[in-house]
N, C-alpha and C positions, 0 to 999 in steps of 0.2 A: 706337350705343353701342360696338360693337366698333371701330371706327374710334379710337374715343378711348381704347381700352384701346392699341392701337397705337401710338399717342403717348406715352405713359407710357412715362417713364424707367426702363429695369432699375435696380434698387436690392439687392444681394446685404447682405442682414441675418440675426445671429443667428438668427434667431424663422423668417425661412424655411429655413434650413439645417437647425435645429434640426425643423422639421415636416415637411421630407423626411425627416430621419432616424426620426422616430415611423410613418411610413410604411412605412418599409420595415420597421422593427421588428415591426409589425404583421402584416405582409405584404399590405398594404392594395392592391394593386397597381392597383384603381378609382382609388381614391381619388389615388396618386400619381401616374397617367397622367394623371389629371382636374386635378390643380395645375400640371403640367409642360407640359400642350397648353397653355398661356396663352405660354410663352415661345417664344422665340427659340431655333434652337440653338446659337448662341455662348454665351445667358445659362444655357443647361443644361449646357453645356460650365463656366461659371463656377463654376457650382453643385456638380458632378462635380470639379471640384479642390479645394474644401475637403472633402468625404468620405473618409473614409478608402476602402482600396482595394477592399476587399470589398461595403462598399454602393455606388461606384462603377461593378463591377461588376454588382451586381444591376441597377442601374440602365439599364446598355448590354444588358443581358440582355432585361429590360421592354420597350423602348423598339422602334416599327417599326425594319427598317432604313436605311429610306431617311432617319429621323431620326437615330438613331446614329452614320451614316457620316458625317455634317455634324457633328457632335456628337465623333466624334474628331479630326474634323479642327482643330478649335480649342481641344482640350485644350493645354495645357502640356505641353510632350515629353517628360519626364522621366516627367508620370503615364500619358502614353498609352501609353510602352515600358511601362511596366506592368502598363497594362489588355492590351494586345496578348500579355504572355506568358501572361496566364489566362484568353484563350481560345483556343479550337482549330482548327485551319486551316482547318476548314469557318467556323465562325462567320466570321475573319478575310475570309474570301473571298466569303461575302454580302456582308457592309459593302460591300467593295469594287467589288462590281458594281454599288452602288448612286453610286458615285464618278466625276467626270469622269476620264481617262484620267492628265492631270497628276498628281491628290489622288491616285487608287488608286497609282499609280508612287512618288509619295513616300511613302507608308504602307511597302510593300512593301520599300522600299529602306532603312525602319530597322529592320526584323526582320533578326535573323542570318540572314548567307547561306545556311546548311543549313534555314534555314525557308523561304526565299525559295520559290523550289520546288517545297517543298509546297504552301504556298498558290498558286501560280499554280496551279498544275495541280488545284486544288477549283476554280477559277472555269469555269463552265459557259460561259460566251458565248466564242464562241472568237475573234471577231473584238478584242473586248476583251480580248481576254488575249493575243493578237499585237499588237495596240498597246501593250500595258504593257509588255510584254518589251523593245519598239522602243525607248521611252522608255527604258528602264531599260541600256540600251547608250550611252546620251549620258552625258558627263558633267555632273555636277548644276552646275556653273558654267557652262553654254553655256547657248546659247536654246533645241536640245534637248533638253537634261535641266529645262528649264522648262515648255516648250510643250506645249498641250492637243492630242488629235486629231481633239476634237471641231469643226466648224467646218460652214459653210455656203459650197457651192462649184456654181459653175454651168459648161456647157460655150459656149465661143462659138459652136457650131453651132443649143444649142436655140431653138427660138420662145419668147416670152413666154410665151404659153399653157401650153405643156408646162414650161417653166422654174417657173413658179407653183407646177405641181403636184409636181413634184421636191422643192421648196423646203417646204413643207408637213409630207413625210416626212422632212427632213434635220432641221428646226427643231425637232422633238419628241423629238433626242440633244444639243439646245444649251441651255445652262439660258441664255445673252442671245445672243441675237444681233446683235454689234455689226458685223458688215460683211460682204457676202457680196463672194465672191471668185469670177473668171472666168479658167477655164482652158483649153490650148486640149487635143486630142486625146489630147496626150502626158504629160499632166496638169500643165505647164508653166505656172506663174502669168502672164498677160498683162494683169491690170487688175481692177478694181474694182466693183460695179453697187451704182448709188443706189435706195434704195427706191422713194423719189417717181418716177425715172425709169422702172423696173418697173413700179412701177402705171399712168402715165400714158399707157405704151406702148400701140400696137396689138396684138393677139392676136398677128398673124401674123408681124411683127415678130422680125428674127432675135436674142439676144444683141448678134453681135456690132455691129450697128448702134447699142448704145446704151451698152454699159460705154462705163468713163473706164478710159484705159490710164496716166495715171500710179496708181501704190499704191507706199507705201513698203514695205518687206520689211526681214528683216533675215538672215543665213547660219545656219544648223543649230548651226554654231561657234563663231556670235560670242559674247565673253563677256556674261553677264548686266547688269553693269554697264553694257556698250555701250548694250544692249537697251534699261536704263535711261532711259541718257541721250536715246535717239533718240525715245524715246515722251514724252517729259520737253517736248525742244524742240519735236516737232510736235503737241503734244497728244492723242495718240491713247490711244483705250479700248481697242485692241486693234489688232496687227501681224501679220501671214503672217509663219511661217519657212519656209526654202525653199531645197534645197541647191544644192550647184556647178552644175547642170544647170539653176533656177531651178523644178524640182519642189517642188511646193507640198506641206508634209508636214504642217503644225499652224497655229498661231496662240497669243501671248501677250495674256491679256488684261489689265487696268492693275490686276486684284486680287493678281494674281502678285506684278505690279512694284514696289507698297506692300510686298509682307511683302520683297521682297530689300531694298528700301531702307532699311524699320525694321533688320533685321538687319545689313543694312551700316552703318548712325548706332548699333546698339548695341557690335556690334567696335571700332568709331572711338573710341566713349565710353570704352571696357575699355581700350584701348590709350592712349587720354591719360590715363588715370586712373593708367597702370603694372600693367597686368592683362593678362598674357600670352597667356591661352586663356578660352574662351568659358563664362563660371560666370554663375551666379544666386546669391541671399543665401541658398537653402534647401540649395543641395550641400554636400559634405563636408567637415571639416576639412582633409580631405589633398588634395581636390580646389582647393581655396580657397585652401591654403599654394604649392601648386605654380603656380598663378597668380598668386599676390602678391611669392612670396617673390624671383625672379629681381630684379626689376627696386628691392626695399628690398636687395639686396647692390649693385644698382649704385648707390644713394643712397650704400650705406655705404662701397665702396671713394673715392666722391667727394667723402663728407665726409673720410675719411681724407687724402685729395689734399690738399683746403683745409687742413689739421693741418700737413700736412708742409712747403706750401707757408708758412706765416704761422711755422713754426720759421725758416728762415731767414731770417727778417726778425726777430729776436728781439732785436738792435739797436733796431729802429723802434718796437717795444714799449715797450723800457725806458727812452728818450729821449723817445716821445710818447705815452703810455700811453691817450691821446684816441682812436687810430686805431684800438684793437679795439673801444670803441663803434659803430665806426661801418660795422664789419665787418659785422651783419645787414643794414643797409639794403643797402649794396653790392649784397649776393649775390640781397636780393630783389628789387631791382631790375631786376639781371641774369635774374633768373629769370621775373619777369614780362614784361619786354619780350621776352624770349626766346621765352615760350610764346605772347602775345599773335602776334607777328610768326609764329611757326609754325603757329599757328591757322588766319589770315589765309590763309595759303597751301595749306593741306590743305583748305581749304576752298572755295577758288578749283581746284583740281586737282582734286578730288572734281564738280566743277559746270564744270569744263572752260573756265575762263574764265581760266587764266594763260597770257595771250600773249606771242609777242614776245622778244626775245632773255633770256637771264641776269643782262646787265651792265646792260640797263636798269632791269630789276627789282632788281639791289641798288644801282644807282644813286638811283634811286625811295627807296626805305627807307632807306639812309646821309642822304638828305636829309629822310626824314620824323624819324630819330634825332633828327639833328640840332637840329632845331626842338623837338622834346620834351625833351633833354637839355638845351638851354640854358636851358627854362622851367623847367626843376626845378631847376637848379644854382643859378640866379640866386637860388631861395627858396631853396637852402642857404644862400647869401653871405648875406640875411637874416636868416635865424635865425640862423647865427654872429655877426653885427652885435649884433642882440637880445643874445643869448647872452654877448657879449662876448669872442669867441672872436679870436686873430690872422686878421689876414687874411689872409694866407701858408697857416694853417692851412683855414678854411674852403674857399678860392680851391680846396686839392689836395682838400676833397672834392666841391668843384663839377667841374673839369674831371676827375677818378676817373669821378662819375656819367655825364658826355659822355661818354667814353673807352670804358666800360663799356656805357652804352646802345647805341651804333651797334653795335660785336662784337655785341654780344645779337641785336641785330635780322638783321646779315646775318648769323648762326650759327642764328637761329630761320627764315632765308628761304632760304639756303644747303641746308639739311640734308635739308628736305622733298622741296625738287626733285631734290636727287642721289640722294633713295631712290626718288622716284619713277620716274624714267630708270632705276634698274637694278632697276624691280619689285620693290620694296620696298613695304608700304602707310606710305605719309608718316606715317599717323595716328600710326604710333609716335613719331614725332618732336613731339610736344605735349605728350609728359609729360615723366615722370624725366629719360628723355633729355636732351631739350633743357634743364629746369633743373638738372640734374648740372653740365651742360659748363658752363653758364653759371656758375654757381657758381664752378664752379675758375678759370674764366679772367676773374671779376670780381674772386675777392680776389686773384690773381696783379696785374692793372694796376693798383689800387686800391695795393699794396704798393709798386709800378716807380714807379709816378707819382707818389707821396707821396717814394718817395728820390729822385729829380729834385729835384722843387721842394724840401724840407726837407733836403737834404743830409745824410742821415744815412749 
């Protein structure tokens, strides 16, 4: 039966929120342990961010630590700085012993630095608390400021037998163990040891007779992203970091690599959307304007552009009064094949698969324009036909759309990669951005190419 409780999808409803909160109201605190032991602690974590902050805290109050400390760690950061300023550096500093060394580091490192500190210096284990400090000297975008110190490590000098028994006491500071690692004297990574090969070994049997010397690693430094990618292509659960000397100091394992990658696809999302800094729908007005507002004044100086640009063609107006209809398609045009083609490419640079020179990649694209500009234009000529429109007249806004389509695409393939070469994140290039520009430099040719062909 419990098995099948197991299986049962968390479901956050009214009617349980609402009977935690009679709970606590009560100060039933049986009764609420006895509802709460059924879950998960992410779904107590769930549960903990619709409460307000005070039952919240009763709640982390209640609760073991060793479930708590899980329990903040999957709060929503915004309620966890909160639960964290009302409690006290002792409280703070249980949780955290109950923490792999990574979790306690990152807890630690979003309290203000005059708190920092103090709570390290509540934590009782000392050996723990010179590992968080370690950590907490990496920067948070390296595989240092990611990497656990928990880990399972063997020496290539021991026997199987005595390696067993080592292994035993190490595995009871690892909540998984997904690879155990062989070092040699100097604690210098040299290779890898297969389970099955352990177990199938003889007693007597050295180490080093039986690891596998290739293991991938990855540098103390390298950025997260890297880290990303390299456990991405060889599919590993879990990587050694290990610095210039190829001293083995931690390991990342692929639960890390999930939350950098959500937070990396949600900056990407904020940044094509035109959202400067990193918000949620529940922040502040003032928080929320300061991330929107930058990039609606580059909209608005670029609609202005378009204004100024379509005054001087104010001839082309009053003699074909047809071409400012035809002024939104242009633009959105330009604007979509713009972000499309920028997309494409952030997206290939983010997954590390744009190869190969520049010229051939906007070569590539002016010819994929191509072929999409002439299928659209050719249904303008159409609908002008329909329409009953000159053909003089349709023809400039068929090849306008050509004209306008290829710009768009090398201006949406163009723009990514030269941010990215100068460390830039591309992403920004998908939004405003690239439809801003597109914009002005679709009614601009749409105007040139219309006085060409119609001679005005």
């Amino acid at each position: 039966m419990s098995e099948e409780k197991e299986n049962i999808q968390f479901e956050l409803t009214d009617t349980l929120i609402e009977q935690v909160e009679s709970f606590i109201e009560l100060e039933d605190d049986k009764g609420l342990k006895k509802l709460l032991d059924e879950f998960h602690y992410a779904d107590i974590a769930e549960i903990l961010d619709e409460l307000t902050l005070d039952d919240a805290i009763y709640v982390i109050k209640l609760l073991d630590s060793e479930t708590t400390s899980d329990v903040l760690m999957e709060l929503d950061e915004d309620n966890r700085e909160k639960v964290l300023k009302n409690l006290s550096d002792k409280e703070i500093a249980e949780e955290i012993e109950e923490l792999d060394t990574d979790d306690a580091a990152d807890i630690i490192a979003e309290l203000p630095e005059d708190r920092q500190q103090d709570v390290i210096s509540q934590i009782e284990d000392e050996e723990h608390k010179a590992e968080i400090k370690e950590l907490l000297a990496y920067d948070e975008d390296t595989a240092g400021g990611l990497m656990a110190k928990e880990l399972v490590k063997v020496y290539e000098t021991w026997t199987v037998a005595g390696c067993l028994r080592r292994i035993r006491g190490q595995a009871k500071e690892v909540t998984r163990v997904h690879s155990i690692y062989v070092v040699d004297k100097q604690e210098k990574l040299i290779g890898r040891l297969s389970l099955k090969d352990l177990i199938v070994a003889k007693s007597e049997q050295k180490i080093a007779d039986i690891y596998i010397s290739h293991v991938d690693f990855v540098n103390v430094e390298e950025d997260v992203e890297e880290v990303a990618k390299i456990m991405a292509k060889y599919d590993l659960e879990a990587i050694p970091v290990v610095d210039e000397d190829m001293t083995l100091l931690g390991r990342i394992t692929i639960d890390d690599i999930v939350d950098v990658l959500k937070e990396e696809a949600d900056k990407d999302y904020q940044l094509a959307a035109g959202i400067s800094q990193d918000v949620e729908a529940d922040d502040s007005i003032w928080q929320l304007t300061r991330a929107r507002l930058p990039w609606l004044i580059l909209g608005l100086f670029g609609g202005l552009g378009s204004v100024f640009i379509m005054e001087g063609y104010e001839d082309a107006l009053n003699n074909y009064k047809e071409l400012f209809f035809f002024t939104p398609l242009i633009a959105a045009m330009a604007g979509n094949v713009g972000v499309q083609s920028s997309a494409i490419i952030v997206q290939g640079l983010a997954n590390d698969v744009v190869k190969g020179s520049l010229f051939s990649r906007l070569l590539k694209e002016v010819g994929l324009s191509l072929i999409n500009g002439i299928v659209l234009g050719l249904l303008v000529i159409v609908f002008g036909y329909f329409m009953k429109m000159p053909i003089d007249f349709s023809s400039t806004i068929a090849i306008s759309m050509v004209s306008v389509i290829i710009i768009a695409a090398l201006i949406g393939t163009f723009v990514p990669i030269i941010l990215d070469k100068r460390g830039i994140d591309p992403a920004i290039a998908t939004g405003p951005f690239i439809t801003t520009s597109n914009d002005i430099f679709g009614i601009f040719l749409f105007f040139y190419i219309a006085k060409l062909i119609l001679g005005f």
